[in-house]
Every structure is written in C-alpha cells, then in structure tokens.
C-alpha angles and dihedrals in degrees: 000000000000093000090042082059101055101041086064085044085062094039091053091047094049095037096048094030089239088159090146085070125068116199082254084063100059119078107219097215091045117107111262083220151049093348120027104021094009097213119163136214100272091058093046084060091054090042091047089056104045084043089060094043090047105047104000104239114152118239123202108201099211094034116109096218099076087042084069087031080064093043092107135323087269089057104044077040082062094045089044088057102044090052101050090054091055 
C-alpha cells in the first residue's frame, strides 16, 4: 500500500505542477483540500481524471463517496486498491 501511496503522491505533483513539492513532502493522512494540501475543485477534477486514466477506477463528481475517496492519499490508496481487486 506504501508504494500505492506514493505513486499518487508523484501523480498529484505531475498532474497539478506542484513541482515545488517532492512525495516526501505529502502526508498521507493530510487532507488533499482546503487544510493539509490545500488543493481546490478545480484540481480534484484534473486529479479525477488522471486517477481514472491511470488505474481505471470510475468518479462520480456529486457522489459523497469520492468526496471521502479524496479525503487523503491514504484514502484514494484504499479505494485504488479495492478497485483493482473487483
């Protein structure tokens, strides 16, 4: 699950050009948005859609569940996983 999570770590720094930012840099249990990362809704939109070229996995935008999927790395990492086994 580590590497799952930084793996999302690198593909939120290259999809949102956070190159400021190194994987080191992101706490996995940190909020993506408002507090911790700070990342905003335009920026889920770009993630949500690098998320579902990359692995595939399927987003609804007004379902509450991604919002909880986009709670932290260690969260969309659990979701990742999940939907890879089914």
């Amino acid at each position: 699950m580590q590497a799952l999570e930084q793996e999302i770590k690198q593909l939120i720094i290259s999809a949102l050009n956070l190159e400021d930012l190194s994987p080191e840099d992101i706490d996995s249990s940190a909020p993506l948005f408002v507090d911790g990362l700070g990342l905003d809704s335009i920026d889920a939109l770009e993630l949500g859609l690098v998320l579902q070229k990359s692995y595939g996995v399927s987003l609804s935008a007004d379902s509450g569940e991604t919002r909880a999927h986009f709670a932290s790395v260690q969260a969309l990492a659990t979701f990742i996983a999940s939907a890879r086994i089914n």
